[in-house]
N, C-alpha and C positions, 0 to 999 in steps of 0.2 A: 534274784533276791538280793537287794540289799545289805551290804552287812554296817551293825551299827561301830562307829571308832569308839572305842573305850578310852576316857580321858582321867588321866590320873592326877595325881600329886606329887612333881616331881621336885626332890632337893636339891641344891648344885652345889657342893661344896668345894669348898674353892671358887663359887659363882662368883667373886669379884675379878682375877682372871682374864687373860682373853680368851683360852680356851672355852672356861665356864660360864662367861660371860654371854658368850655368843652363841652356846647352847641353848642357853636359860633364856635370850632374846626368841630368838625359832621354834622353840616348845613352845612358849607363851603364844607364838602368834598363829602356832599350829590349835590353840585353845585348850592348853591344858593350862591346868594350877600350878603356876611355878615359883619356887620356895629360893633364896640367896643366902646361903652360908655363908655365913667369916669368925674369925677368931672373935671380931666386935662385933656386935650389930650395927652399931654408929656406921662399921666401913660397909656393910652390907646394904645396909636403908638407904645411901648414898647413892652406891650402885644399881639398885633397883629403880630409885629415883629416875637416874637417867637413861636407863633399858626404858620404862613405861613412856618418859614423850619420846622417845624413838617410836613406838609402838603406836603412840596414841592412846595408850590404852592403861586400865590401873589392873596388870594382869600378874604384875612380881611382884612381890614382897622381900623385905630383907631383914631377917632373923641369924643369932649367934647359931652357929653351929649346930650344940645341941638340941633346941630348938627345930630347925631348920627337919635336922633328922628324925628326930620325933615324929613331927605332921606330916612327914613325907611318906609315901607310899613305894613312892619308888627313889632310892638314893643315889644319886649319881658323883665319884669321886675323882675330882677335875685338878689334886693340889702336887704339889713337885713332887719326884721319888723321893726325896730325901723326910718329907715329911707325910710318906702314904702310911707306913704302917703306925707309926705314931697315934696321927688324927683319926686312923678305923678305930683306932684300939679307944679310943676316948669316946667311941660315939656304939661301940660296939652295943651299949644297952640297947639301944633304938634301932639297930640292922635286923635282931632278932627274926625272923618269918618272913625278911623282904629282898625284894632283888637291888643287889648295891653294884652299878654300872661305873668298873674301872679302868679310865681313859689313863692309868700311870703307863710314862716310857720310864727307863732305867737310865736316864741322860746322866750323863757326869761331867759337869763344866769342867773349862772352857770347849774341851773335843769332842763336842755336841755331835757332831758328823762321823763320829766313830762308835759303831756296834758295842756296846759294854753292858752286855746280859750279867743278871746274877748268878751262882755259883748253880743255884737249881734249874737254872734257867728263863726263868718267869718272873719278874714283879707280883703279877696278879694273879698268878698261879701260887705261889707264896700266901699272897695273904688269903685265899682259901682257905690253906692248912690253917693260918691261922685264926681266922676266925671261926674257921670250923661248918660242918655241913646246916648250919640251923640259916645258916646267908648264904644263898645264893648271888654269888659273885660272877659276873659277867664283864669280861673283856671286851672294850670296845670301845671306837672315836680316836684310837691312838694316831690312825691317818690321814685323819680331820687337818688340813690345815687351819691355824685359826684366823688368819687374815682376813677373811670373804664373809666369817661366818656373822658379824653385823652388817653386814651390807644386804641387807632384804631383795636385795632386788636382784642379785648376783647369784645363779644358776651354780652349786659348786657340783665339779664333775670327778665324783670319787663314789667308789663303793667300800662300803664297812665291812670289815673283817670280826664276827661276832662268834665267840668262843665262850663258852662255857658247861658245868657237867650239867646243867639242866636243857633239854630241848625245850623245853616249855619256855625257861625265862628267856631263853635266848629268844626265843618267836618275838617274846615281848619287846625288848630291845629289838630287834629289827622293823616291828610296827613304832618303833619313834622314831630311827633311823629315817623311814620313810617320813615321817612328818617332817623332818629336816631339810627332806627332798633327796633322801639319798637311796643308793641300795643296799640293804644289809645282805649277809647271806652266812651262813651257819660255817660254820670254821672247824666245830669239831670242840674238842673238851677244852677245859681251862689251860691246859700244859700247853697247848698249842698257843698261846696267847705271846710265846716269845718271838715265833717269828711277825707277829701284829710289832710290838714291841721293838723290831731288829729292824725293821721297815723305817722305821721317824727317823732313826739315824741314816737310813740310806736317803731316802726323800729332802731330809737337810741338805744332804752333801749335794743331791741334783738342783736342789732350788739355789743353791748357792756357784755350781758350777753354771747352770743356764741362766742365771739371773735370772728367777722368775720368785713368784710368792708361794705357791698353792700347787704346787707337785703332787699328784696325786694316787691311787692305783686304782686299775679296773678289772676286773677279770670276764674272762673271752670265754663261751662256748655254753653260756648259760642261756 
Protein backbone atom coordinates (compact mmCIF):
# COMPACT_ATOMS: atom_id res chain seq x y z
CA UNK A 1 0.00 0.00 0.00
CA UNK A 2 1.21 3.14 -0.82
CA UNK A 3 1.44 5.84 1.78
CA UNK A 4 0.51 9.36 0.66
CA UNK A 5 3.62 12.34 1.91
CA UNK A 6 1.69 14.93 3.66
CA UNK A 7 3.02 18.22 2.36
CA UNK A 8 2.95 21.21 4.60
CA UNK A 9 3.58 24.86 5.01
CA UNK A 10 6.71 25.33 6.22
CA UNK A 11 8.19 28.85 7.88
CA UNK A 12 12.02 29.33 8.18
CA UNK A 13 12.82 31.88 10.34
CA UNK A 14 15.86 33.03 10.15
CA UNK A 15 15.39 31.60 6.42
CA UNK A 16 17.68 34.28 5.10
CA UNK A 17 20.69 32.30 6.97
CA UNK A 18 22.75 29.62 5.68
CA UNK A 19 21.37 27.27 7.92
CA UNK A 20 17.84 28.49 7.00
CA UNK A 21 18.43 29.15 3.77
CA UNK A 22 19.38 25.82 2.64
CA UNK A 23 16.65 24.07 4.57
CA UNK A 24 14.03 26.23 3.00
CA UNK A 25 15.94 25.38 -0.55
CA UNK A 26 15.31 21.29 -0.01
CA UNK A 27 11.82 21.48 1.60
CA UNK A 28 10.84 23.47 -1.50
CA UNK A 29 12.33 21.07 -3.85
CA UNK A 30 11.10 18.01 -1.73
CA UNK A 31 7.44 20.07 -2.75
CA UNK A 32 6.30 21.55 0.24
CA UNK A 33 5.12 25.19 0.66
CA UNK A 34 8.02 27.02 1.92
CA UNK A 35 7.55 30.50 3.80
CA UNK A 36 11.28 33.09 4.44
CA UNK A 37 11.21 34.95 7.47
CA UNK A 38 13.30 38.00 8.31
CA UNK A 39 13.07 40.91 10.46
CA UNK A 40 12.30 42.79 6.86
CA UNK A 41 10.55 41.39 4.17
CA UNK A 42 12.69 43.37 1.69
CA UNK A 43 15.66 41.00 3.08
CA UNK A 44 13.40 38.03 2.78
CA UNK A 45 11.80 38.49 -0.78
CA UNK A 46 15.51 38.82 -1.85
CA UNK A 47 16.48 35.70 -0.48
CA UNK A 48 13.59 33.73 -1.80
CA UNK A 49 14.30 35.48 -5.07
CA UNK A 50 17.50 33.59 -5.30
CA UNK A 51 16.60 30.18 -3.58
CA UNK A 52 13.59 29.85 -6.62
CA UNK A 53 16.16 30.23 -9.83
CA UNK A 54 18.33 27.86 -7.92
CA UNK A 55 15.27 25.66 -8.02
CA UNK A 56 13.80 26.79 -11.14
CA UNK A 57 11.01 26.92 -9.59
CA UNK A 58 8.54 30.05 -7.86
CA UNK A 59 8.20 27.48 -4.65
CA UNK A 60 9.53 30.23 -1.65
CA UNK A 61 8.17 33.19 -0.68
CA UNK A 62 9.67 35.74 1.49
CA UNK A 63 7.46 37.47 4.19
CA UNK A 64 8.42 39.55 7.59
CA UNK A 65 8.51 37.24 10.38
CA UNK A 66 5.34 37.63 11.74
CA UNK A 67 3.70 36.96 8.69
CA UNK A 68 5.89 34.14 7.79
CA UNK A 69 4.73 32.39 11.22
CA UNK A 70 1.23 33.08 10.72
CA UNK A 71 0.71 30.92 7.35
CA UNK A 72 3.15 28.55 8.43
CA UNK A 73 1.91 25.29 9.63
CA UNK A 74 4.72 24.12 10.59
CA UNK A 75 7.73 26.76 12.09
CA UNK A 76 10.98 26.07 11.92
CA UNK A 77 13.64 28.45 14.14
CA UNK A 78 17.00 28.57 12.32
CA UNK A 79 18.28 32.43 14.10
CA UNK A 80 21.49 32.69 16.54
CA UNK A 81 21.05 31.75 20.36
CA UNK A 82 21.57 34.88 21.25
CA UNK A 83 18.37 36.04 19.59
CA UNK A 84 16.16 32.43 19.95
CA UNK A 85 14.17 33.42 22.80
CA UNK A 86 13.63 36.92 21.97
CA UNK A 87 12.25 36.32 18.21
CA UNK A 88 9.86 32.97 19.81
CA UNK A 89 8.53 35.29 22.26
CA UNK A 90 7.50 37.99 19.56
CA UNK A 91 5.93 35.44 17.20
CA UNK A 92 4.60 33.38 20.09
CA UNK A 93 0.95 34.48 18.96
CA UNK A 94 1.22 32.45 15.87
CA UNK A 95 3.12 29.09 17.44
CA UNK A 96 -0.08 28.52 19.20
CA UNK A 97 -1.31 24.59 18.37
CA UNK A 98 1.88 24.04 15.93
CA UNK A 99 5.03 22.31 15.88
CA UNK A 100 8.07 24.98 16.06
CA UNK A 101 11.23 22.93 14.85
CA UNK A 102 14.47 24.32 16.93
CA UNK A 103 17.78 23.98 15.20
CA UNK A 104 19.30 26.76 18.20
CA UNK A 105 23.09 25.60 19.51
CA UNK A 106 24.21 27.57 22.56
CA UNK A 107 27.36 28.91 20.56
CA UNK A 108 29.15 31.82 22.32
CA UNK A 109 31.62 33.53 19.98
CA UNK A 110 34.52 33.53 19.25
CA UNK A 111 35.12 29.72 21.16
CA UNK A 112 32.71 28.27 18.84
CA UNK A 113 34.44 24.78 19.35
CA UNK A 114 33.95 24.75 22.92
CA UNK A 115 30.75 22.94 24.67
CA UNK A 116 28.91 26.05 26.40
CA UNK A 117 25.44 24.53 27.44
CA UNK A 118 22.94 26.76 29.55
CA UNK A 119 22.73 26.61 33.30
CA UNK A 120 19.54 24.04 32.64
CA UNK A 121 21.11 22.47 30.17
CA UNK A 122 19.22 22.89 26.95
CA UNK A 123 18.60 25.92 24.62
CA UNK A 124 15.42 24.28 23.38
CA UNK A 125 14.52 22.66 26.30
CA UNK A 126 14.30 26.23 27.89
CA UNK A 127 12.30 27.61 25.57
CA UNK A 128 9.60 24.82 25.93
CA UNK A 129 9.11 26.10 29.47
CA UNK A 130 8.80 28.94 28.01
CA UNK A 131 6.56 28.95 25.58
CA UNK A 132 4.77 26.55 27.39
CA UNK A 133 2.92 23.14 26.57
CA UNK A 134 0.28 24.77 23.80
CA UNK A 135 3.86 24.49 21.18
CA UNK A 136 5.15 21.80 20.52
CA UNK A 137 8.72 22.46 20.24
CA UNK A 138 11.03 19.96 18.51
CA UNK A 139 14.77 19.83 18.65
CA UNK A 140 16.36 19.29 15.64
CA UNK A 141 18.99 20.04 12.39
CA UNK A 142 21.52 21.22 15.04
CA UNK A 143 24.12 18.64 13.24
CA UNK A 144 23.09 19.64 9.88
CA UNK A 145 26.22 21.22 8.62
CA UNK A 146 25.16 24.05 6.47
CA UNK A 147 27.76 24.12 3.83
CA UNK A 148 26.27 21.13 1.40
CA UNK A 149 22.88 22.11 2.20
CA UNK A 150 22.40 24.37 -1.20
CA UNK A 151 24.23 22.15 -3.21
CA UNK A 152 21.24 19.95 -4.73
CA UNK A 153 23.19 17.71 -5.94
CA UNK A 154 25.33 16.85 -2.89
CA UNK A 155 24.30 13.60 -0.93
CA UNK A 156 24.88 14.99 2.88
CA UNK A 157 25.77 11.86 4.98
CA UNK A 158 24.35 12.72 8.48
CA UNK A 159 21.66 11.47 10.65
CA UNK A 160 19.32 13.87 12.76
CA UNK A 161 19.04 13.70 16.38
CA UNK A 162 15.12 14.57 16.87
CA UNK A 163 14.01 15.31 20.55
CA UNK A 164 10.93 16.26 21.79
CA UNK A 165 7.96 15.62 24.52
CA UNK A 166 5.58 14.87 21.67
CA UNK A 167 6.20 11.34 19.76
CA UNK A 168 3.97 12.37 17.38
CA UNK A 169 5.59 15.84 16.34
CA UNK A 170 8.62 14.36 16.50
CA UNK A 171 7.43 11.57 13.68
CA UNK A 172 6.61 14.66 11.96
CA UNK A 173 10.03 16.22 11.87
CA UNK A 174 11.58 13.19 10.95
CA UNK A 175 9.21 12.74 7.72
CA UNK A 176 11.07 16.27 6.66
CA UNK A 177 14.30 15.21 7.85
CA UNK A 178 13.72 12.50 5.25
CA UNK A 179 12.84 14.82 2.53
CA UNK A 180 16.11 16.45 3.19
CA UNK A 181 17.55 13.16 2.40
CA UNK A 182 18.41 12.53 5.81
CA UNK A 183 17.81 10.09 8.66
CA UNK A 184 15.98 11.34 11.57
CA UNK A 185 15.49 9.00 14.58
CA UNK A 186 13.81 9.83 17.83
CA UNK A 187 16.11 11.09 20.65
CA UNK A 188 13.78 10.95 23.46
CA UNK A 189 12.23 14.16 25.29
CA UNK A 190 13.18 17.74 24.82
CA UNK A 191 15.83 17.70 27.82
CA UNK A 192 17.81 15.52 25.79
CA UNK A 193 18.18 18.16 23.09
CA UNK A 194 21.63 19.29 25.06
CA UNK A 195 23.57 16.71 23.98
CA UNK A 196 22.19 17.43 19.93
CA UNK A 197 23.23 20.88 21.13
CA UNK A 198 26.85 19.79 22.81
CA UNK A 199 27.55 17.99 19.45
CA UNK A 200 27.98 21.44 16.88
CA UNK A 201 30.61 22.33 19.23
CA UNK A 202 32.36 19.01 18.94
CA UNK A 203 31.81 18.69 15.12
CA UNK A 204 33.40 22.45 14.74
CA UNK A 205 36.35 21.48 16.42
CA UNK A 206 36.66 18.17 14.18
CA UNK A 207 35.86 20.13 11.01
CA UNK A 208 38.52 22.43 11.88
CA UNK A 209 41.09 19.92 13.12
CA UNK A 210 40.68 17.67 9.70
CA UNK A 211 40.02 20.50 7.59
CA UNK A 212 37.04 19.35 6.14
CA UNK A 213 33.36 21.21 5.98
CA UNK A 214 30.51 19.02 6.84
CA UNK A 215 31.43 16.75 9.82
CA UNK A 216 28.78 14.83 10.58
CA UNK A 217 27.24 11.86 13.01
CA UNK A 218 25.60 8.60 12.41
CA UNK A 219 24.52 6.14 14.60
CA UNK A 220 25.30 2.24 14.27
CA UNK A 221 23.06 -0.56 15.01
CA UNK A 222 19.74 0.63 13.72
Amino acid sequence: MNTVQVKHTIAVIGGTGAEGSGLALRWAKAGHRVLIGSRTADKAIEQATALNALLGLQAIKGLDNASAAREGDIVVLTVPYAGQVATAGELAQFLSGKILVDATVPLVPPKVSRVNLPENGSAVAALQTHLGPDVRVVSAFQNVSAHFLKDLDHRIDCDVLVCGDSKEAREVVIGLAADLGLRGLHAGPICNSAAAEALTSILISINVNYKVQGAGIRITGI
